[in-house]
C-alpha positions as CSV (number, residue, x, y, z in Angstrom):
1,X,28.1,-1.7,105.3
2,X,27.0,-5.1,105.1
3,X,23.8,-3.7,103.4
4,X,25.2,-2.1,101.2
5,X,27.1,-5.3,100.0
6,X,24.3,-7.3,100.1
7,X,22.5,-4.8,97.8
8,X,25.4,-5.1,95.4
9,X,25.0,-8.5,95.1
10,X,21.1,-8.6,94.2
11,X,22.0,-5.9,91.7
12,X,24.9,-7.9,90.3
13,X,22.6,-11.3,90.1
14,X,19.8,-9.5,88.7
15,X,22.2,-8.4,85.7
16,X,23.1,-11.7,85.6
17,X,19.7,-13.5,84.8
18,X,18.3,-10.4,82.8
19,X,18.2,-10.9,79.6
20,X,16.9,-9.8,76.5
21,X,15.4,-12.1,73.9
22,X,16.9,-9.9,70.7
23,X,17.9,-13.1,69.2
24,X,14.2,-13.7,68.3
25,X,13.8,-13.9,64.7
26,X,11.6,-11.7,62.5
27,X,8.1,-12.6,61.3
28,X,8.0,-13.8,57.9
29,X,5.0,-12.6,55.5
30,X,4.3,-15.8,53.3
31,X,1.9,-16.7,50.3
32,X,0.8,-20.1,49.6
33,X,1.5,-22.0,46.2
34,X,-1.4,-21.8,43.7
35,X,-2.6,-23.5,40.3
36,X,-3.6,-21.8,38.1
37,X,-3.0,-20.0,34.6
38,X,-0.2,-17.3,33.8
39,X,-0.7,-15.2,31.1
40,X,2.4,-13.0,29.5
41,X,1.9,-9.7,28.4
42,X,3.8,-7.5,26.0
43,X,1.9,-3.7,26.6
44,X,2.0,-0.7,24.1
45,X,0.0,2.0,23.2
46,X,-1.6,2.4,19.7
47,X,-4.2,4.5,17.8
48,X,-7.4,3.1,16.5
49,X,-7.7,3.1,12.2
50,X,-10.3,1.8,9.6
51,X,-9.2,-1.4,7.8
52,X,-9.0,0.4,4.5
53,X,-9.0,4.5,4.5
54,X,-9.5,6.1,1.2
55,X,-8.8,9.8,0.8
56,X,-11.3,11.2,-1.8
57,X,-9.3,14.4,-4.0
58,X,-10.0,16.0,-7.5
59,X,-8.1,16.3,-10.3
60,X,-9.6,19.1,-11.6
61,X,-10.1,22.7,-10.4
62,X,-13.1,24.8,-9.5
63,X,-15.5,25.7,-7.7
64,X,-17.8,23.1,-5.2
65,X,-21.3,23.7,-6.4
66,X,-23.0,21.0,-4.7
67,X,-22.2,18.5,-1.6
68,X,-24.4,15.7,-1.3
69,X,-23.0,13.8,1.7
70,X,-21.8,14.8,5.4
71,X,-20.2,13.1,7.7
72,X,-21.0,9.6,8.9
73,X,-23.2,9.3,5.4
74,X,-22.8,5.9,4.1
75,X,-22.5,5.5,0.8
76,X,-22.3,3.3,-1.7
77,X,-19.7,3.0,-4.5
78,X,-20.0,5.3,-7.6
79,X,-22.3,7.5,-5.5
80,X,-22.4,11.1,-6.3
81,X,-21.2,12.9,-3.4
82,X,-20.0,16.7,-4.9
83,X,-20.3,18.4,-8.1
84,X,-17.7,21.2,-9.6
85,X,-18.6,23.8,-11.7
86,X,-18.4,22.7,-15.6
87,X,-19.6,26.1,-17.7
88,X,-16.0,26.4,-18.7
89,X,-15.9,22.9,-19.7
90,X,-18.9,22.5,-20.9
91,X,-17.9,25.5,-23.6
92,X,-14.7,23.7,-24.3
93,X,-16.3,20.4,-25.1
94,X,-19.0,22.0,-27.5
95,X,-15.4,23.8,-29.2
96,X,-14.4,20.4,-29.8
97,X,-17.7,18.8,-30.8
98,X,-17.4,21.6,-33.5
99,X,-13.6,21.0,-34.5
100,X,-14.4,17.6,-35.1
101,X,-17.4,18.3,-37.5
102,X,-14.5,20.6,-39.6
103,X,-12.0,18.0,-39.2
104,X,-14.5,15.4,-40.8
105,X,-15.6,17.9,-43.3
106,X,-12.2,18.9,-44.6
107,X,-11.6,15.1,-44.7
108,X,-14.6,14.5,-46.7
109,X,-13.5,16.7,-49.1
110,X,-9.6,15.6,-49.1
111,X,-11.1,11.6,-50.2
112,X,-13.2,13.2,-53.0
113,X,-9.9,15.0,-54.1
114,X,-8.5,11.2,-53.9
115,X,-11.3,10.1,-56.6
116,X,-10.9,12.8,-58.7
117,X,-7.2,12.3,-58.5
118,X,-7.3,8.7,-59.8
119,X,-9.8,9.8,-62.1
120,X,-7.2,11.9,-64.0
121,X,-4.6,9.3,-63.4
122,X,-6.8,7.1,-65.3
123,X,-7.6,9.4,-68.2
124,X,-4.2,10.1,-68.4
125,X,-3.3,6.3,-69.0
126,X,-6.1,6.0,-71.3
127,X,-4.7,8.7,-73.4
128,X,-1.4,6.5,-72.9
129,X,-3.0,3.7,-74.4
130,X,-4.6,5.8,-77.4
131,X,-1.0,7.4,-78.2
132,X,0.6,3.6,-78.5
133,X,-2.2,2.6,-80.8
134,X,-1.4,5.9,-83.0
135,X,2.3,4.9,-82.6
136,X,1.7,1.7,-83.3
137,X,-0.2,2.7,-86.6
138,X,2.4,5.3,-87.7
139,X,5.1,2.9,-87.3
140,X,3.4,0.7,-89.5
141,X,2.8,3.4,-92.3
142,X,6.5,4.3,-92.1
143,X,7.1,0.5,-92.5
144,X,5.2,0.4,-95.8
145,X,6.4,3.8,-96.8
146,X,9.8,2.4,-96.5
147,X,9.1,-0.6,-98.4
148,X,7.8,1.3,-101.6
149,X,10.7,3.7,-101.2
150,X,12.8,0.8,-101.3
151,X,11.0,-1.0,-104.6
152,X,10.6,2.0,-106.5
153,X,14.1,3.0,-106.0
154,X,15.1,-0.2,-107.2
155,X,12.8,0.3,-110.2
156,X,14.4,3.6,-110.8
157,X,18.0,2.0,-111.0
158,X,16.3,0.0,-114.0
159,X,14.9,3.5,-115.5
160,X,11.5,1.2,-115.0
161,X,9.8,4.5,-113.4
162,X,10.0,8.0,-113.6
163,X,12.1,10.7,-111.2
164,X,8.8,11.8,-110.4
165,X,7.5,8.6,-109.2
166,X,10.9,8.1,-107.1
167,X,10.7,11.6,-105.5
168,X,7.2,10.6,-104.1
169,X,7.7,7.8,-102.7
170,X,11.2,9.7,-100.8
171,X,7.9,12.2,-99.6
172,X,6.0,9.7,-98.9
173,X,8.5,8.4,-96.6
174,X,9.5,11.2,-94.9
175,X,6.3,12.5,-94.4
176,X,5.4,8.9,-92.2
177,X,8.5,9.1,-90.8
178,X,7.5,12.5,-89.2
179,X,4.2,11.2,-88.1
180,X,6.2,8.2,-86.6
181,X,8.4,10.6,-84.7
182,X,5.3,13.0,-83.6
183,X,3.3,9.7,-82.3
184,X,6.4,9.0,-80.1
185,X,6.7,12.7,-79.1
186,X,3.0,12.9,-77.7
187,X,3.6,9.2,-76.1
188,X,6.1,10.5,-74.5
189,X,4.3,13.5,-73.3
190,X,1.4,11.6,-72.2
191,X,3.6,9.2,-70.3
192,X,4.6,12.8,-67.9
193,X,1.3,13.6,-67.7
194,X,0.8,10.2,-66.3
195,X,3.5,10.4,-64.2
196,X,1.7,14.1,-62.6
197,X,-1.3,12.5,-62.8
198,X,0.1,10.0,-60.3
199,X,1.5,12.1,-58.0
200,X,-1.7,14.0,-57.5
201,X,-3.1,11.1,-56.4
202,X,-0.2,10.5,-54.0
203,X,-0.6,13.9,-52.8
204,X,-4.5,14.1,-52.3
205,X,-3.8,10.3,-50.3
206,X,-1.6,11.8,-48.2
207,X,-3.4,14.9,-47.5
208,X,-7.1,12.8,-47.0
209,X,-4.5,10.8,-44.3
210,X,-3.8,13.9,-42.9
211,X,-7.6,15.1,-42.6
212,X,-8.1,11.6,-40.6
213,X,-5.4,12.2,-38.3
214,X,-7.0,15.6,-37.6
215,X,-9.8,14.0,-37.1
216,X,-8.5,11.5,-34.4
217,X,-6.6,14.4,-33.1
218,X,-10.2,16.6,-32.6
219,X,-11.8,13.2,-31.1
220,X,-8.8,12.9,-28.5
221,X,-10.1,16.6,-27.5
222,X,-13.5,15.9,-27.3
223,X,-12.8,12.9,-25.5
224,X,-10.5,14.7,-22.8
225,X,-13.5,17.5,-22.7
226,X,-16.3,14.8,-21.9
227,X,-13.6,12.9,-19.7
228,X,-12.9,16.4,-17.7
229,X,-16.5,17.1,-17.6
230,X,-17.0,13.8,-15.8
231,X,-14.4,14.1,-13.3
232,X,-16.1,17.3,-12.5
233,X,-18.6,15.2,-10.6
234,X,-17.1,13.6,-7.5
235,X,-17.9,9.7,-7.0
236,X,-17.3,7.4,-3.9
237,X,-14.8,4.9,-4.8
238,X,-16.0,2.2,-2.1
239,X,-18.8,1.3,-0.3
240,X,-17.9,3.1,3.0
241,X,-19.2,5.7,5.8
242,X,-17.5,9.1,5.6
243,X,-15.0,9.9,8.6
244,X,-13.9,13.3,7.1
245,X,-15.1,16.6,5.0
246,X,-12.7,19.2,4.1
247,X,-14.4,21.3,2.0
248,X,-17.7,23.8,1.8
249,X,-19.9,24.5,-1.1
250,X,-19.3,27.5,-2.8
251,X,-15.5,26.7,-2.2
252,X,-12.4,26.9,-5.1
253,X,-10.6,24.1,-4.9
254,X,-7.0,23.8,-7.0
255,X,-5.6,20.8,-8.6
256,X,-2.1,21.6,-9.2
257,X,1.2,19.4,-8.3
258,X,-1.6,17.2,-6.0
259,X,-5.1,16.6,-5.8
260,X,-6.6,18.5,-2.6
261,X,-8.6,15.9,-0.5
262,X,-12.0,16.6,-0.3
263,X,-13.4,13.3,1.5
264,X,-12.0,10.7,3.5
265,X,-13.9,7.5,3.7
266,X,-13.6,4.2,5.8
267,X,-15.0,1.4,4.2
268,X,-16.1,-0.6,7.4
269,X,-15.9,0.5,11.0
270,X,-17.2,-3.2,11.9
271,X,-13.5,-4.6,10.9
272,X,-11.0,-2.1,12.9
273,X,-7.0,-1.9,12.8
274,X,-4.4,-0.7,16.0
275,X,-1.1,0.9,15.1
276,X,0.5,0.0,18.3
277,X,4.1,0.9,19.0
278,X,6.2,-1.5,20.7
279,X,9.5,-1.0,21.9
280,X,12.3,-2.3,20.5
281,X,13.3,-4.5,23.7
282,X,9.4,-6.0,23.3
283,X,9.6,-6.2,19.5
284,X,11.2,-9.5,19.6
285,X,8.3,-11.5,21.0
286,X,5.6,-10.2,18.8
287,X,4.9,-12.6,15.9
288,X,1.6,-12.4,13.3
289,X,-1.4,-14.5,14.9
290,X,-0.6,-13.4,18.2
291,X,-4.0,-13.0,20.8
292,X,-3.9,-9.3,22.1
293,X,-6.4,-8.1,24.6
294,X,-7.0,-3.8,24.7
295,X,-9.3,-1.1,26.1
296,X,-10.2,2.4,25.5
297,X,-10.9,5.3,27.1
298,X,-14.0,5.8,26.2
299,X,-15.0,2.1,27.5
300,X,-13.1,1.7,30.6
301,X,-15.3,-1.6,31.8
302,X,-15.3,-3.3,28.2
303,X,-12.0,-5.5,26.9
304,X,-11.9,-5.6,23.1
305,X,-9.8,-9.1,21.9
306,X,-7.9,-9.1,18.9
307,X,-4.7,-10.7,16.5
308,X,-1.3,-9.6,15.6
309,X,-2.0,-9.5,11.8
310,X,1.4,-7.8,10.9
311,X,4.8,-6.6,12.5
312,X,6.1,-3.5,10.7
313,X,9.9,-3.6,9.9
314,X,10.1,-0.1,9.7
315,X,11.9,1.5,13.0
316,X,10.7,5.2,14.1
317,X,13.0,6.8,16.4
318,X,11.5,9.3,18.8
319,X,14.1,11.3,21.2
320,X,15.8,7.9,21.1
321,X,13.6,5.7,21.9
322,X,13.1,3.3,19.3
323,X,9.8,1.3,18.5
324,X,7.7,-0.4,16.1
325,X,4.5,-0.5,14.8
326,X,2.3,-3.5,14.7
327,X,-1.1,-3.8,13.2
328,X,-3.8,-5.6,15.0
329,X,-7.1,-6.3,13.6
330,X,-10.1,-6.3,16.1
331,X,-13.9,-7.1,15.0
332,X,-16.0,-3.9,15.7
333,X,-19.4,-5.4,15.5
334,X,-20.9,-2.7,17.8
335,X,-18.6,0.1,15.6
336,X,-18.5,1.0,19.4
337,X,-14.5,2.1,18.5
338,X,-14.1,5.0,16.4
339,X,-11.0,5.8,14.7
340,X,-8.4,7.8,16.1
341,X,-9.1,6.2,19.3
342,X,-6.2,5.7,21.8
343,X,-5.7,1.3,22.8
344,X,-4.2,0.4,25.5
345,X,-3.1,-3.0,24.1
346,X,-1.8,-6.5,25.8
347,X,-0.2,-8.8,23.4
348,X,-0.4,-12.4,24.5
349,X,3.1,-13.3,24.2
350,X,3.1,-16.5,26.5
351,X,0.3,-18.6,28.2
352,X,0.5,-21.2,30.8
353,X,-2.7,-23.5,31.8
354,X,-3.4,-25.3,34.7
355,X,0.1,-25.1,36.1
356,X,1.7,-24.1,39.8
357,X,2.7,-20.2,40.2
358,X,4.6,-18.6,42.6
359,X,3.9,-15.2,43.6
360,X,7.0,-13.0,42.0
361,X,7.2,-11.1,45.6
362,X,9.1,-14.7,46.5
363,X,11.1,-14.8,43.5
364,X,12.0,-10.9,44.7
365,X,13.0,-11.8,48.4
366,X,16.3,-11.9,49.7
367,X,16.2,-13.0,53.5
368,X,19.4,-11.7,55.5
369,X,22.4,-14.4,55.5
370,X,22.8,-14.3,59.2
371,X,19.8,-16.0,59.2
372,X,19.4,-18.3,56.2
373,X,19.9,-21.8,56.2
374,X,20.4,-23.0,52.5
375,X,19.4,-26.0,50.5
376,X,21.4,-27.2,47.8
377,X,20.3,-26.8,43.8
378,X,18.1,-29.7,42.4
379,X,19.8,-32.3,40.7
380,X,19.2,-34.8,38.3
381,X,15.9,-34.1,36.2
382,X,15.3,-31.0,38.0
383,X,18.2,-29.6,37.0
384,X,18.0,-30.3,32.7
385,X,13.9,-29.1,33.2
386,X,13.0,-26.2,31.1
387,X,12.7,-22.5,32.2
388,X,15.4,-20.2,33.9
389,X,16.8,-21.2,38.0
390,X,15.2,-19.4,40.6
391,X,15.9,-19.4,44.2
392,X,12.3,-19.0,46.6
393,X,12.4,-19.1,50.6
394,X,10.4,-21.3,52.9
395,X,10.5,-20.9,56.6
396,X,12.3,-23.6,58.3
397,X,11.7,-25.7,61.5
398,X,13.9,-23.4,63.2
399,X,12.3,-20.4,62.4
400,X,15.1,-19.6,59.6
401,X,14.5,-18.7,56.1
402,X,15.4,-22.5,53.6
403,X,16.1,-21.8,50.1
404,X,14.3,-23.6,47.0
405,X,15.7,-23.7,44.1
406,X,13.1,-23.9,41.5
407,X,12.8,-23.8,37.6
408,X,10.3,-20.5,36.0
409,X,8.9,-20.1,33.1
410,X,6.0,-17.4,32.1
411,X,5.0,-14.9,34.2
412,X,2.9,-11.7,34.4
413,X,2.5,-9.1,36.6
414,X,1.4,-10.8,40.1
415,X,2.9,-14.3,39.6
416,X,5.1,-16.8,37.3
417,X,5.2,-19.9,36.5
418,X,7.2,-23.0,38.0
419,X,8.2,-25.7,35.3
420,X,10.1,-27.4,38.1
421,X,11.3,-27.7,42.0
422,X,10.4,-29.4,45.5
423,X,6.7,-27.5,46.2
424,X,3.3,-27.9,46.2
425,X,0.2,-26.1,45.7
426,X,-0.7,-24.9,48.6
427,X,2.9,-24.7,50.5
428,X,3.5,-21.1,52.5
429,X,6.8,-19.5,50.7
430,X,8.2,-16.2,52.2
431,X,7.0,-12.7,50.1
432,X,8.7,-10.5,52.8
433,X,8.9,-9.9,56.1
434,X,6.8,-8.3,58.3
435,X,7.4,-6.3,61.9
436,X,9.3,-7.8,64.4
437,X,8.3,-8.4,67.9
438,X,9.4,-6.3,70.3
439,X,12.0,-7.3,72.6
440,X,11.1,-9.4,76.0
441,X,13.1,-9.3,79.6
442,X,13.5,-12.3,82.0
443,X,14.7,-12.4,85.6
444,X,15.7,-16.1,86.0
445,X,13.8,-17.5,83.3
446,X,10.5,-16.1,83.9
447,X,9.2,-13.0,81.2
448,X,9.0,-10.1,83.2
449,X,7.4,-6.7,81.6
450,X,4.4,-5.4,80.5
């Protein structure tokens, strides 16, 4: 019995001194403080393009009879690089060369109607000026006529002459007052024929005008034949390399409501553009000038460096997701990028130099409250510095997580800036926490297990 009670007691006291050290806080993972630079990233995806792209059509139909380029030819501008087909046109523009020697022809002969026109007209006022002077002359016989009518009359009231005298002097005077009236008649006549004479004239003027508008009207064809006969032949419009060939020899090609592309040319692949498309929650920090970093597939070791040159206003919704482009030009000294390319762009939207960076696991960690011990906010300067609050951890002197509260500005993907706070390069701030120990017994103070 008394064994048994003196068992219970050693049982009872062990219970009492063992322990378990459970209260033994975690193990903290920590990363030090570091200078350095932090650089801000904006990142899209974009499509390589030439600078300028020209897309080389016709505006006439027919068939390719020759191609004198291929791709990657570079050419120079007002090259020759295809030739259509001109018998038709060639026809057509001899049609017109001959229309225009009728139209000058029948013009030829419309001006020498003009001369012999005015000279009728004149004739006719020469004959004018003939019947005056006959008028003129008759009207001066009558006068005289009338005169010795009017004496002898008198002279026959004094029985001084004869009836017979009297009666011719009365035929006398009618006799030049009929020529009188004849001279005026034919005047009169003539003055008509001047009147035709002048209206021919009008007429043959008009109709010579005519004959030259016919004329410029045949030219105009001509012109259009030898201007459609040139276009037949197919020039480069730039100094450029070809990037694309979309027809064959021997092939019809038809210019209706739009010319069919036959070429397209870039005109240097040393100067390249990226259509990148950044999201609308992005778009707000791109501006024109911007540094942008990108690679490419096809060089997965090399970082090509270029600038924002444009931010497109122009929103393209896809499935709702809304973005924009923005045009980036990048030197392509190499022409080691090719268009059509697909960039993996980062626009520099921020950059910090030379400054004290915390790694964002910190800025992410949230220790348990149990076992924090918390410092108050920064005052004073601290607390009007630029840059958003943030809260890091440090481990205490007793083992327990202290908050910092610090000040952040830039940051990109591994670590972001501090504009302000209580640390120094170099100081150990808490990223996470690692395993914890496992638990130790003790029988009266003194670690037992293995």
């Amino acid at each position: 019995m008394i064994f048994i009670v003196g068992i219970a007691v050693v049982a009872l006291g062990i219970t009492a001194v063992w322990s378990s050290n459970s209260d033994s806080a975690p193990a903290y993972i920590t990363a030090p403080v570091e200078r350095g630079n932090v650089v801000t990233y904006v990142t899209a995806t974009g499509t390589l393009k030439p600078v300028s792209e020209v897309k080389v059509g016709t505006q006439m139909s027919g068939q390719i009879e020759a191609l004198l380029v291929d791709f990657n030819d570079r050419l120079k501008q007002g090259q020759t690089i295809a030739r259509l087909d001109d018998a038709i046109l060639s026809a057509k523009m001899n049609g017109a060369r001959a229309a225009v020697d009728v139209a000058l022809s029948t013009a030829a002969v419309k001006k020498s109607a003009i001369r012999k026109a005015e000279a009728e007209l004149t004739h006719a006022r020469d004959q004018v000026a003939i019947l005056e002077a006959r008028t003129d002359s008759a009207r001066a016989a009558f006068e005289e006529v009338r005169r010795d009518l009017e004496g002898k009359d008198t002279l026959f009231q004094s029985q001084t002459i004869s009836r017979r005298a009297l009666d011719q002097a009365i035929a006398k005077h009618q006799a030049a007052a009929a020529d009188l009236t004849a001279a005026k008649l034919q005047q009169q006549a003539q003055a008509s024929t001047v009147l035709a004479a002048e209206s021919l004239v009008e007429i043959a003027r008009a109709e010579h005008e005519n004959a030259k508008a016919v004329v410029r009207e045949r030219r105009a064809r001509l012109e259009q034949a030898r201007i459609e006969i040139e276009r037949m032949v197919i020039t480069s419009p730039i100094d450029g390399v070809v990037i694309g060939r979309d027809v064959e020899r021997g092939q019809t090609v038809a210019a209706t409501l739009e010319a069919p592309t036959l070429f397209t040319l870039a005109e240097d692949l040393r100067n390249m553009e990226v259509h990148a498309k950044v999201d609308e929650a992005d778009i707000g920090r791109i501006s024109p000038d911007l540094a942008v970093v990108f690679t490419v597939d096809a060089f997965p070791d090399r970082t090509f460096t270029g600038r924002v040159r444009q931010v497109r206003k122009a929103p393209q919704a896809d499935q709702g997701v809304v973005t924009y482009t923005v045009v980036i030009r990048a030197e392509n000294p190499d022409e080691l990028l090719l268009p059509g390319m697909t960039a993996f762009v980062r626009v520099v939207v921020a950059k910090a130099s030379d400054v004290l960076k915390v790694p964002n696991a910190a800025l992410r960690f949230r220790p348990q409250q149990t076992s924090t011990r918390h410092q108050p906010a920064p005052t004073g300067s601290d607390a009007d510095a630029p840059g958003s609050p943030a809260v890091v951890w440090v481990v205490g002197e007793d083992a327990r997580p202290a908050g910092v509260a610090i000040r952040i500005g830039a940051a990109d993907q591994q670590a972001t800036e501090m504009v302000a706070g209580a640390l120094a390069a170099g100081q150990p701030i808490i990223v996470g926490v690692g395993a914890t120990a496992p638990s130790r017994l003790t029988l009266f103070g003194i670690p037992i297990g293995f």
